[in-house]
Structures are given as structure tokens and as C-alpha cells.
C-alpha positions as CSV (number, residue, x, y, z in Angstrom):
1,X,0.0,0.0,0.0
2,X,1.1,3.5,-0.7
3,X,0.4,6.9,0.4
4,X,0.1,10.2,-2.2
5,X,1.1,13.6,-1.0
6,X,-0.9,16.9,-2.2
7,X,1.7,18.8,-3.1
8,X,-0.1,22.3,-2.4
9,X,-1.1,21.5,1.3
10,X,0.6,18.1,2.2
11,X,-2.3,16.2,2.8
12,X,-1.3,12.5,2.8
13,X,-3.8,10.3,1.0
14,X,-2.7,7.0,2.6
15,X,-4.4,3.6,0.3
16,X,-4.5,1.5,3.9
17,X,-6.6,3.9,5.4
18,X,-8.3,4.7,2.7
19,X,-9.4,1.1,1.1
20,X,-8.6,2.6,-2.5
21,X,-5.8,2.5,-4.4
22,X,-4.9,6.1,-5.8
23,X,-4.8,5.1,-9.3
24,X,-8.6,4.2,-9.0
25,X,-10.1,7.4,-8.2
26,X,-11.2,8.8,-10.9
27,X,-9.5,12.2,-12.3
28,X,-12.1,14.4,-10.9
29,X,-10.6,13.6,-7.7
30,X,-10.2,16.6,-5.4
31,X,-8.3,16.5,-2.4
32,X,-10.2,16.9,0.8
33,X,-8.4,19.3,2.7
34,X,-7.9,21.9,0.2
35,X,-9.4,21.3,-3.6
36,X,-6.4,20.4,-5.2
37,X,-7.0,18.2,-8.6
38,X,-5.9,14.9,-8.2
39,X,-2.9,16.0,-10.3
40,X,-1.3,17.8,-7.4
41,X,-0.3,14.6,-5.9
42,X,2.9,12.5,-5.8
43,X,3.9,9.4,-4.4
44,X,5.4,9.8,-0.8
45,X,7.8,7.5,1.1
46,X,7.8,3.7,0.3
47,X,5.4,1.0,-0.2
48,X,4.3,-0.6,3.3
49,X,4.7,-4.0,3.1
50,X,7.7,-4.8,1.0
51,X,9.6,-6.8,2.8
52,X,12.6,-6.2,0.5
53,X,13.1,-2.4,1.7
54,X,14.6,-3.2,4.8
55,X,16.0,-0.3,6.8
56,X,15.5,3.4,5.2
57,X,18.7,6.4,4.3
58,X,17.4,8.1,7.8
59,X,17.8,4.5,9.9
60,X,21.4,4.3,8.9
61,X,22.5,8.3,9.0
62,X,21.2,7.5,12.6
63,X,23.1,4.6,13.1
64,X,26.4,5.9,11.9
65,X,25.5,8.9,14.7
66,X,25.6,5.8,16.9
67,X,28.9,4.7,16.0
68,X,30.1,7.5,16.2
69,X,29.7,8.4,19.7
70,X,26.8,10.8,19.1
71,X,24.3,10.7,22.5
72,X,22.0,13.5,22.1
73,X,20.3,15.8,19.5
74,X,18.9,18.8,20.0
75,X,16.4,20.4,18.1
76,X,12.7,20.7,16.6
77,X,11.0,18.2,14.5
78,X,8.7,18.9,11.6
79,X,7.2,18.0,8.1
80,X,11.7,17.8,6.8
81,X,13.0,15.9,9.2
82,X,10.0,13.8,10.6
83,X,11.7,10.8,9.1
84,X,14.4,11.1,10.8
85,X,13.0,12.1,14.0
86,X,11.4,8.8,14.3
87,X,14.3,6.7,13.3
88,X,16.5,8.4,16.5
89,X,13.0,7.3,18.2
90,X,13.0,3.6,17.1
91,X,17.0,3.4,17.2
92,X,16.5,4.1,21.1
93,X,20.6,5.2,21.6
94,X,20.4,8.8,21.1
95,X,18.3,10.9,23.2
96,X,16.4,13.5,21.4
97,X,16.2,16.9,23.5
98,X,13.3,19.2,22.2
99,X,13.8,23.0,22.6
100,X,12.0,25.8,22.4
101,X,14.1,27.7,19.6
102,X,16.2,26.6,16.9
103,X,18.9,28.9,18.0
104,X,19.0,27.4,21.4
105,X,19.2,23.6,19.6
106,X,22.8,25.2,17.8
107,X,23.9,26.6,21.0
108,X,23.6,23.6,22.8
109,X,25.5,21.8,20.0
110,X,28.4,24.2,20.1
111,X,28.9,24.2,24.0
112,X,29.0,20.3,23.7
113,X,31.6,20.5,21.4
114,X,33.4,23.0,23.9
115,X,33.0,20.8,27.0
116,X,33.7,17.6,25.4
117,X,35.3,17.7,22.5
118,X,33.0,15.5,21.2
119,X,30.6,16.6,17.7
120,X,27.9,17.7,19.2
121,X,24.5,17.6,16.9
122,X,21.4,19.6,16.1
123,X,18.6,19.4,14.2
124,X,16.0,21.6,12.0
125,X,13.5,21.9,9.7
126,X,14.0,23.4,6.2
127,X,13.3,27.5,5.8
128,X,13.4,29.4,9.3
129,X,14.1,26.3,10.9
130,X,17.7,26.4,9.5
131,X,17.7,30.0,10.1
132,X,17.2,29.8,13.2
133,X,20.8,27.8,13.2
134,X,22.9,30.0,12.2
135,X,24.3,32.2,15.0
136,X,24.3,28.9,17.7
137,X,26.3,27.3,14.7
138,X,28.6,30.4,14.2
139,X,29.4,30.6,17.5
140,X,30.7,26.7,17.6
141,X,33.1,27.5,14.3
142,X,34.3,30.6,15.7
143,X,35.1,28.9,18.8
144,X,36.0,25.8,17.3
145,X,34.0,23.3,18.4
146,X,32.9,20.3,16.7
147,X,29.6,20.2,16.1
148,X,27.5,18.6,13.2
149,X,23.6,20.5,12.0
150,X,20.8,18.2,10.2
151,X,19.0,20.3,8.0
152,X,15.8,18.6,6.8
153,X,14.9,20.0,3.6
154,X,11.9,20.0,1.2
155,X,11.7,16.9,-0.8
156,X,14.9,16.8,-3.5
157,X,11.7,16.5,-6.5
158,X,10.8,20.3,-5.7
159,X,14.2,21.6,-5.1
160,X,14.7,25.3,-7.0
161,X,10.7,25.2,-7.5
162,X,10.5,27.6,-4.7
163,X,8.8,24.8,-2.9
164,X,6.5,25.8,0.4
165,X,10.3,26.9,2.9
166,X,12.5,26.3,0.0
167,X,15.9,28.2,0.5
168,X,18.8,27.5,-0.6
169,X,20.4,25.8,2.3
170,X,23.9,25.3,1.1
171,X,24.4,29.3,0.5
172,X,23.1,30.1,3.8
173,X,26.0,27.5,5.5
174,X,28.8,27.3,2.9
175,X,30.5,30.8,4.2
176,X,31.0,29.7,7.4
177,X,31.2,25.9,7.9
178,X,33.9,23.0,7.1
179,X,31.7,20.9,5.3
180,X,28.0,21.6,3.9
181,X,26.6,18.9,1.5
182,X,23.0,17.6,0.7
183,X,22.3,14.2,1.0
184,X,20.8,13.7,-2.6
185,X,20.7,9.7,-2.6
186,X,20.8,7.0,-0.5
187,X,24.2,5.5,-1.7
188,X,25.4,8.9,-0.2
189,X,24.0,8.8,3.1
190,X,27.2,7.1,5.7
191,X,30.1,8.6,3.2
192,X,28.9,11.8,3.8
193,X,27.7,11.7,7.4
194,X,31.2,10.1,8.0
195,X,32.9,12.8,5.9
196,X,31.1,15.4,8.3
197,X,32.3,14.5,11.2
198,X,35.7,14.1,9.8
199,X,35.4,18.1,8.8
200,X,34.1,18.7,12.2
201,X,36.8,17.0,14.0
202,X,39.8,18.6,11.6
203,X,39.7,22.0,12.6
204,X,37.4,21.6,14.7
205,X,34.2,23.5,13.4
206,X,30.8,23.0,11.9
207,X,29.9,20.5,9.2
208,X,26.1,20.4,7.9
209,X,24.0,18.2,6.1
210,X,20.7,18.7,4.1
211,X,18.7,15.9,4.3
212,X,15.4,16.2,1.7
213,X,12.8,14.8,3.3
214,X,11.8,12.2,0.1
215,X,15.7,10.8,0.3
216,X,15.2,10.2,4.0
217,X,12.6,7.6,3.5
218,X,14.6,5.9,0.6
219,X,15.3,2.3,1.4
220,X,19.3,1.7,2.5
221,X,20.8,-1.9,3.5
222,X,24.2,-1.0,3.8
223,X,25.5,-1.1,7.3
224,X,27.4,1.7,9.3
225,X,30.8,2.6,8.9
226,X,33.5,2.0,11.4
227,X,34.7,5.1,12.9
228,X,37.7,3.1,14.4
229,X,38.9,2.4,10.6
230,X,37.8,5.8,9.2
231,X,37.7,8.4,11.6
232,X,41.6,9.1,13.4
233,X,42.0,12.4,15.6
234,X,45.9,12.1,16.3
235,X,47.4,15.7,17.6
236,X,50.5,16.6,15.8
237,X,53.9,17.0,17.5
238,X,56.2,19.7,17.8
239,X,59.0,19.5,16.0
240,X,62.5,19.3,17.6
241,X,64.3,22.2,16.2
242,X,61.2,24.4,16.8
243,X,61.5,23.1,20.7
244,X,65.4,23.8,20.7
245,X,65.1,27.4,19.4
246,X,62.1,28.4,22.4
247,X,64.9,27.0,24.7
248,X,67.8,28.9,23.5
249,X,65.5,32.0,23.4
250,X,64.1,31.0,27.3
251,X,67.2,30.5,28.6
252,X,68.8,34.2,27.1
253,X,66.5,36.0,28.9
254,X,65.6,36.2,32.9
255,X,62.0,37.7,33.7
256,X,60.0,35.2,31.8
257,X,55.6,35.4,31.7
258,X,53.1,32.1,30.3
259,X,49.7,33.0,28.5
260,X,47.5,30.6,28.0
261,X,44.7,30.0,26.0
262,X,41.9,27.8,24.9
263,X,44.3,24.8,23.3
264,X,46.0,25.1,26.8
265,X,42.8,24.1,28.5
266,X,43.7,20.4,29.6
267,X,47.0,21.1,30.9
268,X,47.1,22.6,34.0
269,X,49.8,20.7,35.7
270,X,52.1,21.4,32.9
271,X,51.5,25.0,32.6
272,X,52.0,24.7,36.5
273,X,55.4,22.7,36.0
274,X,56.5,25.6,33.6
275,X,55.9,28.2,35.4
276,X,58.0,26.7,38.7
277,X,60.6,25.8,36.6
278,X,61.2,29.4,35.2
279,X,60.0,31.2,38.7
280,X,57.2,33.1,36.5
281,X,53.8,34.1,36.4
282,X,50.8,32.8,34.3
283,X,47.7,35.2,33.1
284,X,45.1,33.1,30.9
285,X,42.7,33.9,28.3
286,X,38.7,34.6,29.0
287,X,38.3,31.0,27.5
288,X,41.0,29.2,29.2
289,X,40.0,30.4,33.0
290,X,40.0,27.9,35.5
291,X,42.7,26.0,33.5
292,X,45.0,26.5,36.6
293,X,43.5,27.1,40.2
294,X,43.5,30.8,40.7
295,X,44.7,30.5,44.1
296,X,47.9,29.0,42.7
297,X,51.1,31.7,43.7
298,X,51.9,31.3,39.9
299,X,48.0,33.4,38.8
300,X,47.5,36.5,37.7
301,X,44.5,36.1,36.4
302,X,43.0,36.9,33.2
303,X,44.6,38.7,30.6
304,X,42.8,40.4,27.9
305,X,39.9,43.7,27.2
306,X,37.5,41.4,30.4
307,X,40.0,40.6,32.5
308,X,42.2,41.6,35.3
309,X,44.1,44.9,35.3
310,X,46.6,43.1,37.2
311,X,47.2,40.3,35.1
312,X,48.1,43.3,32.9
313,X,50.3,45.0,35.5
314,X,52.2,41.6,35.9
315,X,53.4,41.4,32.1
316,X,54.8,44.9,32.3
317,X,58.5,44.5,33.3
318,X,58.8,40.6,31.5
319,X,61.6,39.8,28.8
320,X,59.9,37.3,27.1
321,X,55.9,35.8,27.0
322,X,55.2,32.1,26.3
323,X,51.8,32.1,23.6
324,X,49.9,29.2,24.4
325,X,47.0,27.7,22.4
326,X,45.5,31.0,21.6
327,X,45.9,34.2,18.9
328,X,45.7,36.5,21.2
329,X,43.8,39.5,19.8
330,X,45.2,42.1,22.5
331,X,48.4,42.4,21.6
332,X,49.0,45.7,23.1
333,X,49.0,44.1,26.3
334,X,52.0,42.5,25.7
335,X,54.5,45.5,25.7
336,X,56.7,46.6,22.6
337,X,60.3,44.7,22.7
338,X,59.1,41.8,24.6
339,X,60.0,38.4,22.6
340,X,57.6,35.9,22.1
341,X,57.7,32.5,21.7
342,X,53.9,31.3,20.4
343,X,53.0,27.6,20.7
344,X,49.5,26.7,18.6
345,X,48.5,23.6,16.6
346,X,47.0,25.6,13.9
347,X,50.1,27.3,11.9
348,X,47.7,30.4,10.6
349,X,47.5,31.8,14.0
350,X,51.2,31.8,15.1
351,X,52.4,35.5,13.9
352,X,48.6,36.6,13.2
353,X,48.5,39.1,15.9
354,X,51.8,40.0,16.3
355,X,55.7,39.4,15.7
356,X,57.5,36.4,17.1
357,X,60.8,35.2,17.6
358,X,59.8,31.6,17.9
359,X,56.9,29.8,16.3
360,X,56.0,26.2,17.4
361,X,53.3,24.4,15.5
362,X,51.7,21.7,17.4
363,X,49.9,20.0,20.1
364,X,49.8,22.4,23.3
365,X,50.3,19.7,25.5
366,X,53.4,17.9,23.4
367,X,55.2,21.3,23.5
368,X,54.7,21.7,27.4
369,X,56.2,18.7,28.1
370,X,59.0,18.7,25.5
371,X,59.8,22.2,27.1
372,X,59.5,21.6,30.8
373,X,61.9,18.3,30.2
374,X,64.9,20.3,28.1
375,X,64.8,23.5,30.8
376,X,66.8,24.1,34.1
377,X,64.9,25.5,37.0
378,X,66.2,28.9,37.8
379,X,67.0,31.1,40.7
380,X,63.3,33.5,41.9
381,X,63.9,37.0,40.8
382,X,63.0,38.3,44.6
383,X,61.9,42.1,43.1
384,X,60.0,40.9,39.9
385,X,57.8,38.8,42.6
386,X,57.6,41.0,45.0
387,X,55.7,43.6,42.4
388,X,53.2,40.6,41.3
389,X,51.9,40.0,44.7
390,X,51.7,43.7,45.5
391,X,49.1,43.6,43.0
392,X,47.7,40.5,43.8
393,X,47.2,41.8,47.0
394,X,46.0,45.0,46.1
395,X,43.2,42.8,44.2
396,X,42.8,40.4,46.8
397,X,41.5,43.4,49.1
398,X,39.1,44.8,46.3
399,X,37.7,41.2,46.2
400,X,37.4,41.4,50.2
401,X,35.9,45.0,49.9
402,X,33.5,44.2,47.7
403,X,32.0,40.2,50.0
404,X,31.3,43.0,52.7
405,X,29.6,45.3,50.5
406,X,25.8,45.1,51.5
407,X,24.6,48.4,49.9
408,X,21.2,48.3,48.3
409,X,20.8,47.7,45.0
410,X,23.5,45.1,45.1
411,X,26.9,45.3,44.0
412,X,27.2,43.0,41.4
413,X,31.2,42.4,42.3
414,X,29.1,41.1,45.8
415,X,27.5,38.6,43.8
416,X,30.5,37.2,42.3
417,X,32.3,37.0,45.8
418,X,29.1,35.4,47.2
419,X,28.9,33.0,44.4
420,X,32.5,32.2,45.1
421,X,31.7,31.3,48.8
422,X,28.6,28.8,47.7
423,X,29.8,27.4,44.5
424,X,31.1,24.0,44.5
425,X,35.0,23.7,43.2
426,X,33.9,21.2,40.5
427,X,31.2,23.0,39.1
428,X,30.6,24.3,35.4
429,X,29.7,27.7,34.8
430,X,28.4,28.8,31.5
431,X,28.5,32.9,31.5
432,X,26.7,35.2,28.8
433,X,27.5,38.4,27.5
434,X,27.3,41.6,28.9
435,X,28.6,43.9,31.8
436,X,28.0,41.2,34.1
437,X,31.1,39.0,31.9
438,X,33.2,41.7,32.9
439,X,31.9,41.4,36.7
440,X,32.8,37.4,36.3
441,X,36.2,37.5,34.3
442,X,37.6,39.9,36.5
443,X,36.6,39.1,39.8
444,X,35.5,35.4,40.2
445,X,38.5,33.1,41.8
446,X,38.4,29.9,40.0
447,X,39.4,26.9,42.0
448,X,38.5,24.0,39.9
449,X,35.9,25.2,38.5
450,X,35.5,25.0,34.4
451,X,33.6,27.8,32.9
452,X,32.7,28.7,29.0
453,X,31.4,31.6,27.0
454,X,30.8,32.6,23.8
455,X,34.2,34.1,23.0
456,X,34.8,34.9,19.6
457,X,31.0,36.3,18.2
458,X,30.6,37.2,21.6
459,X,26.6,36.7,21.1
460,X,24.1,37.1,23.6
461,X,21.8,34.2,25.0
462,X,24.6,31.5,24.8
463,X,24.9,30.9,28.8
464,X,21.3,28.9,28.9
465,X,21.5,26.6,26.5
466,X,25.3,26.1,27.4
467,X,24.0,25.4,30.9
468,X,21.7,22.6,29.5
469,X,24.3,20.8,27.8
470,X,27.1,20.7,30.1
471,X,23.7,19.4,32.6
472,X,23.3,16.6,29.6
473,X,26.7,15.6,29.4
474,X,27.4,15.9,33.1
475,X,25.0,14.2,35.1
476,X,25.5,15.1,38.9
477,X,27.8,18.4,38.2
478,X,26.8,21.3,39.5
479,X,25.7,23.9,36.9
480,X,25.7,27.4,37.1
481,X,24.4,29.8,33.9
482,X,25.5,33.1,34.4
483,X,23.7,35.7,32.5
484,X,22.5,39.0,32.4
485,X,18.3,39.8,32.0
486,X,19.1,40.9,28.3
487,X,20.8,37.6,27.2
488,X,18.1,35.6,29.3
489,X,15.8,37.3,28.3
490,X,16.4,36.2,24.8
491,X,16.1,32.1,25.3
492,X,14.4,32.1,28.6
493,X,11.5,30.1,27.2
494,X,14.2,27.1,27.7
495,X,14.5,26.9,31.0
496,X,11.4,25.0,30.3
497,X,13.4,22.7,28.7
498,X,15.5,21.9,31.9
499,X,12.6,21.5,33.6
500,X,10.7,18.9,31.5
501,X,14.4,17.5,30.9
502,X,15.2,17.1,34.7
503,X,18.3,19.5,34.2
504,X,18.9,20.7,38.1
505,X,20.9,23.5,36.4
506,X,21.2,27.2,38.5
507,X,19.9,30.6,36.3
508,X,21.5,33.0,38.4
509,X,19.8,36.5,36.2
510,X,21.7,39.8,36.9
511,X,18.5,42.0,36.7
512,X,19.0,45.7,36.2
513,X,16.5,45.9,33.6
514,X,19.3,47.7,31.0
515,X,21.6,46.7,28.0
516,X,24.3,48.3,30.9
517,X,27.2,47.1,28.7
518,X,25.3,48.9,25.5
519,X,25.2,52.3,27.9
520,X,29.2,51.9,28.8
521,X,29.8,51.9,24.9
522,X,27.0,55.0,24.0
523,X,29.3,56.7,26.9
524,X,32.6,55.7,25.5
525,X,31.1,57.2,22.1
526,X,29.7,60.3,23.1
527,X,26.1,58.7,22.3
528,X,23.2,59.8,25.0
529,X,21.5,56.9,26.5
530,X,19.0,55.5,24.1
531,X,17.0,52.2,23.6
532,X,18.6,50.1,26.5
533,X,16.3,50.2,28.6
534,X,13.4,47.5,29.6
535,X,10.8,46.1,32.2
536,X,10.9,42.6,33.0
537,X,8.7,40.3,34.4
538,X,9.4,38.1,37.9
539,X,12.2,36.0,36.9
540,X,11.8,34.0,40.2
541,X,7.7,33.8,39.5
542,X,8.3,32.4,36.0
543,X,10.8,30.0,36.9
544,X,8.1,28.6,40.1
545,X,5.5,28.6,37.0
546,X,7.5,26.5,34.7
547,X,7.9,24.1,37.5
548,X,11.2,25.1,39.0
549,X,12.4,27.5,41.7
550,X,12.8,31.0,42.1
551,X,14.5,33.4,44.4
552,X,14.1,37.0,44.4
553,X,16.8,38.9,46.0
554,X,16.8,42.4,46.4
555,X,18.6,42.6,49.9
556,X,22.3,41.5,49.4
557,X,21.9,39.8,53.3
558,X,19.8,36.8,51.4
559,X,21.8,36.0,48.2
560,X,24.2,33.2,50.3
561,X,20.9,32.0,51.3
562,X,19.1,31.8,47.8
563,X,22.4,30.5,46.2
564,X,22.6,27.9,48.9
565,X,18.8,26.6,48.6
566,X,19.3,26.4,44.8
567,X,22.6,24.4,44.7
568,X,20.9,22.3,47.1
569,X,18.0,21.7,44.8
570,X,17.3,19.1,42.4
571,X,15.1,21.3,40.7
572,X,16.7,23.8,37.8
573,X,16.5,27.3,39.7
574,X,16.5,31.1,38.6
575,X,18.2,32.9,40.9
576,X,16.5,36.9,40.4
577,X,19.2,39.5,41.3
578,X,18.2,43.1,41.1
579,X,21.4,44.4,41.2
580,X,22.9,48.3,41.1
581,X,21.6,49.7,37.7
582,X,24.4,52.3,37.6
583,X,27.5,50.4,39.2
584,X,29.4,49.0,36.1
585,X,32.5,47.2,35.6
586,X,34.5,49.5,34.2
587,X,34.4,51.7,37.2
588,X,36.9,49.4,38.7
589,X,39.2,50.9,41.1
590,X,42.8,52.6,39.3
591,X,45.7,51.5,40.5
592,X,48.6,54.4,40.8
């Protein structure tokens, strides 16, 4: 039995319900729903009952996400992708997480491929479905995480018809993705889900796949490819005359400084080993904070246009800076004269910034340990210490200043000293974008803790769904999104999501009810204030009505309390701050 589609309003005719074959009706035949001629139809899917067809193209793409390694997919199902929607269903090994937004689905994909390293996936329908994609998907290439979009697509019969959400879905991805490619037959399907996942793993980045919805339902036998023959991730390895040239250069000069960035991430105790043996300081990037413990004598914190100013301070009187895993965009912070040696596995970004003496091109981790094991330890340099913890001090007793500040509205440098009291030292913490970044960069003490942003686009609304996946992919770690009420504001229809999900994750919403970073760069630019300015609703009350909990706090004495009740929880929580409208981070204390 078969089932006919009307092509003008996708009303299925199905024969088994029905009782008629199609080809018997007669040609006055109208459809029922909405007066097409009988002409209007096509044949849909395959023919029930052919024992022959076996498995369809969407059973096996879903199956070679199996092999893979691939666990969840996030996203929104509809009339392109409805075939593949119920294989993941039927194949019973991924988890399919259903969102509120599209852009949320991409978001959650990218901070998966940030915490993991691991592809993560999402999924849409054709037209504003894709759309919706885009700046989730942007974010994980700029940032370079792995992460893998299905695009369902109108059926391949009706492509550049201008079909009911036709676009052209290759255009809209092609600038900005490692791989784009439409699955146009089912002898294509594993190659190029395979070949997708290779792209996304090689830089890393984004790879995408349009999948029209008639191709999906094809009939494919073939079995899955093995990743474990096809798929190899090997990190290359310094070379040795690149390692002997950073020596030479480390060991001609005394007061020595590490940076280190997002490929520096998983190596901590080397960075650590480094920095003891040449009696120097370490400053980190936004992305890679909490790579080291804060607390560690060697920290200075972060180093960049969000960070400390005393990270800054520290790299003033240095001969020489270690690059590690990271371009660097503020190379002005680094000051003129200075040699550079600039370690990165990608050979485009060593010298993009700025000049070096010494370029190393390979794993972050390879270089570390080829370095610490060919340098001597040397002798402390008593007055270049002495400097870095005068400032370290001087910031220590800001940081103190600020835990007893119990003004009304609230500080929002209180808020990230009472978050650091509360917080566990393994927890993840996802943090959005605006003046509350600042707040968090500069004056949160990591100590264990991991925490991600969206670093490179910078967008808005990324904390949330980040939150949710590192909830998914880290069952019993406590998780912390920290976000401003503009950038919540923009997906907060998700916290839903960690609700019907079971997500115990913690919204803590710095409310001021202002774009306040928008109004610091209208001030910078001689603009008056303008547009930045909004009501919102009862953070707390919407998060009790979704099912979760909410704390207001308005009274600085109650935010240990509310922080403490909500990390306690097994509920997700929104944490309502109505912090000090006009106290901003750039108002920091100067240091003379």
C-alpha cells in the first residue's frame, strides 16, 4: 500500500486507510483538505509492506550517529525531518532533547563540542528552521568546536521550485562551515555523514548536512561505517628544532611570563610545571579560566579587554611571554620589545597578531612537556615577585571589599564573591554576555571550577542553552548559567526545557532591567543613552510557573541563602538579582 502527497497542502492520501488505491479514483478527484486536482499529488515515502526495503537512508545516518559516539540531538521536529525524528526514536541510543528555539538547539550543540570535545548535533526543519541555526552554529566554528547540523529539507523532486520553505540551504551555510553537503541519494547517506564528522573534528568546526525529506525515506541496507577504521583524531607533535630554538631563546632571557589560551585548557599541571621551573607568572585567556587554580602563587589572572588589570600590571617588566594555544587579539598588552615564543597547533595563528621570535606548531600539550623536560629550574627573581603580589594583593583586598559590601541595590562584584563562597569547586559555569562578563572575568577566583562563554561572536543568549548541555553531558555536576536579564531574556522560554528535561541547572539572572554594557559603549562614544532600557517580568515567578524554583533577592543579606537553597536543589533554579543599575565594571578601582 502506498500513500500520495498533495503537493499544495501536504495532505497524505494513505491507500491503507483509505481502502482505495490512488490510481482508482477517478481524475475528478479533489483532495479533501484543500481542492487540489488529483494532479497535485505524488507518491510519498515507500510501499508498506515490501519486505525487500529493509531499513530506510534516515535508519542508517542514525546509526552511523551511533557509531560515532553521538548521545544526544537537539532540536525541533517537523514536516523535513519527521523521518528522521522517528528513526532516532526507534533506534532508542540517542536521546532526542526538544527546545523551544532553533537557536537554542545550535547553541547547545556548540557548547557540547566546547566541554567535550566530542561533535555535538542539532537538528531543524527546512526555511526558518535552518535560520534559526545560524548564530548557535557560528558561535561553535568561531570557537572551534565540533559540532555537526541536520538540515531537513523539502523533498529533492521540488528543489529550485521555490517549494513551500525552500531556500537555498547550502548558500546560507557554505560561508562559514567545514563541510556543507546535501544528501541527494541513498548510496550517499554514511560517506557523507562520515565525511562530516571528519570536517568537524579537523579544525574543529561545523559541518552540515541537508537531508530532503523524500531521500530520507529511501530504502538503504548498507551497514554503518566504522569510525575506528575511518575516523583518526591524532594531535600533531612539535617538531625538535622548533622546541630547541624556544629554549635557546628562554634560557637568554631572565624575567619570563606564560599565557594561555583555549588549546592550553587540559593542561594545567604542565602549565603549573613551567611556570615553577622558570620562577614566573601565568595570566590566561577569558576562555581558558580555571585552567590553573586561581589560588595558585603562579596566577595572575585573566589577561585580555575582560579581565584583570593586574594580570596586565604583571606582564609589564617581563623579557619574554610564552603564547599558548591562543591568537591573542590584544596584543598591546603584551609591551613593545618583549620576545615571544607562540605555541598553537594551527600554523595560521602563530604571527597573526603580532611578531615572534619563535613559532611552534603543534599540540599544546606535546610542546609543554618537551619544554618543561629540556629547561633548568632557575634562581626566583626576589623584586619581579615582590611587584606581582603587591598587585595581587592589592586585588585580593578589592575582592574582600566588595564580600562585605551590602549596599542596596546590590553590587554585582558582591554577587560574584558570594557565588564564590557557595559554589562547588567542580562545578561548570556557562556565562553570557554583557557587563556582568566583565563582573565574572575579573573578579570570580576559579578553583576548579571549568567555565565557557561565547568568546569569539561574543553573542548574547549562549549561557542557557550552554548550561543545559554541560547538565546533559554531566549528570551530577553542579551547573551554574550566568547571564545578564538581556541575554536571558532572549532564550528564557528554555529553562522549560531543563525542567521537562530534569536539568537541576542554576539561572542566576543579573537583573537591572538595561543593556548596561550597551550604555558603557554610548558613553565611551559620546552617544546619550538610548533604547537600552526595559521592564521585565518576575524572573523567580516564572521560573516557580515552569515548575522550577525562584529566588528573588533584592537585599544583598539573602543571596548566600538563595544561592545555597538552589545548589541544594534538584530542581533547575532562577536565581533573580536586582542588582545596582548604575554600578558598572568599568568603574573598577585605578591603580597608581
Amino acid at each position: 500500500m502506498a500513500r500520495f502527497r498533495c503537493t499544495v497542502c501536504n495532505w497524505v492520501y494513505d491507500e491503507e486507510v483509505e481502502g482505495v488505491p490512488f490510481a482508482d479514483q477517478p481524475d475528478s478527484y479533489t483532495c479533501p483538505s484543500c481542492g487540489a486536482p488529483k494532479s497535485a499529488f505524488v507518491p510519498e515515502g515507500i510501499v508498506r509492506g515490501d519486505a525487500a526495503i529493509g531499513t530506510t537512508v534516515a535508519d542508517r545516518m542514525v546509526e552511523q550517529l551511533v557509531a560515532l559516539g553521538v548521545e544526544c540531538v537537539y532540536g525541533i521536529p517537523g514536516d523535513s525531518n519527521l523521518p528522521l525524528v522517528d528513526s532516532i526514536r526507534r533506534n532508542g541510543r540517542i536521546r532526542f532533547v526538544l527546545t523551544r528555539h532553533e537557536e537554542t538547539a545550535a547553541f547547545m550543540a556548540a557548547a557540547h563540542g566546547k566541554m567535550t570535545d566530542k561533535m555535538g548535533v542539532c537538528m531543524s526543519i527546512a526555511g526558518p528552521g535552518a535560520t534559526n541555526l545560524v548564530t548557535g552554529l557560528m558561535d561553535a566554528q568561531a570557537d572551534r568546536a565540533p559540532a555537526l547540523g541536520l538540515v531537513g529539507q523539502v523533498a529533492e523532486v521540488y528543489l529550485g521550485s521555490s517549494a513551500f520553505q525552500e531556500i537555498d540551504q547550502l548558500e546560507l551555510f557554505h560561508p562559514f562551515t567545514e563541510f556543507a553537503e546535501t544528501v541527494a541519494r541513498p548510496n550517499q547517506a554514511l560517506r557523507l555523514t562520515l565525511n562530516a564528522a571528519k570536517h568537524a573534528y579537523r579544525q574543529p568546526g561545523v559541518s552540515i548536512l541537508s537531508t530532503p525529506t523524500d531521500v530520507l525515506v529511501d530504502p538503504l541496507d548498507e551497514a554503518a561505517l566504522d569510525p575506528g577504521r575511518r575516523l583518526f583524531l591524532d594531535l600533531p607533535c612539535p617538531r625538535e628544532e622548533q622546541i630547541d630554538r624556544a629554549v635557546a631563546l628562554i634560557k637568554k632571557h631572565g624575567r619570563a611570563a606564560i599565557l594561555a589560551g583555549w588549546g592550553a585548557r587540559h593542561h594545567g599541571d604542565l602549565l603549573l610545571k613551567l611556570a615553577s621551573c622558570l620562577k614566573c607568572p601565568i595570566a590566561t585567556t577569558s576562555r581558558a579560566k580555571g585552567a590553573i587554580h586561581e589560588t595558585e602563587r603562579a596566577s595572575v589572572g585573566v589577561l585580555g579587554s575582560i579581565g584583570s588589570k593586574h594580570a596586565a600590571l604583571a606582564l609589564q617588566d617581563v623579557e619574554l611571554v610564552i603564547v599558548i594555544g591562543t591568537g591573542f587579539r590584544h596584543a598591546q598588552l603584551i609591551p613593545a620589545g618583549t620576545k615571544i615564543v607562540q605555541i598553537d597547533i594551527d600554523p595560521t595563528r602563530i604571527g597573526r597578531t603580532f611578531d615572534i621570535d619563535v613559532g611552534i606548531v603543534g599540540d599544546a600539550g606535546a610542546a609543554l612537556e618537551m619544554l618543561v623536560e629540556r629547561l633548568e629550574p632557575r634562581e626566583e627573581d626576589t623584586s619581579f615577585w615582590k611587584k606581582i603580589e603587591t598587585f595581587k594583593a592589592q586585588e585580593a583586598a578589592e575582592f574582600e571589599e566588595e564580600a562585605n559590601d551590602l549596599s542596596k541595590p546590590i553590587n554585582p562584584g558582591y554577587v560574584m564573591q558570594a557565588l564564590r563562597r557557595n559554589v562547588a569547586d567542580d562545578a561548570i559555569i556557562t556565562v553570557d554576555v554583557g557587563d556582568h562578563t566583565y563582573w565574572f572575568y575579573k573578579r570570580f577566583v576559579c578553583v576548579g571550577q571549568r567555565t565557557f562563554l561565547s568568546a569569539n561572536i561574543a553573542s548574547m543568549g549562549f549561557a542557557l542553552p550552554a548550561a543545559l548541555a554541560a547538565a546533559l553531558a554531566y549528570p551530577g555536576k553542579q551547573i551554574v548559567c550566568l547571564t545578564g536579564d538581556g541575554g536571558f531574556g532572549m532564550l528564557m522560554a528554555d529553562f522549560t526545557t531543563a525542567v521537562r528535561e530534569e536539568l537541576p541547572i542554576n539561572v542566576i539572572v543579573m537583573n537591572d532591567e538595561r543593556l548596561k554594557n550597551i550604555k558603557k559603549e554610548m558613553a565611551r562614544d559620546g552617544y546619550p543613552e538610548f533604547g537600552i532600557s526595559f521592564p521585565n517580568p518576575d524572573f523567580a515567578e516564572f521560573a516557580r510557573s515552569s515548575g522550577g524554583e525562584g529566588y528573588r533577592v533584592e537585599d544583598p543579606k539573602d543571596l548566600d541563602q538563595a544561592l545555597a537553597s538552589a545548589f541544594r536543589s534538584k530542581k533547575p533554579a532562577i536565581i533573580d538579582v536586582i542588582v545596582d543599575r548604575e554600578k558598572m565594571a568599568a568603574s573598577a578601582k585605578r591603580i597608581d
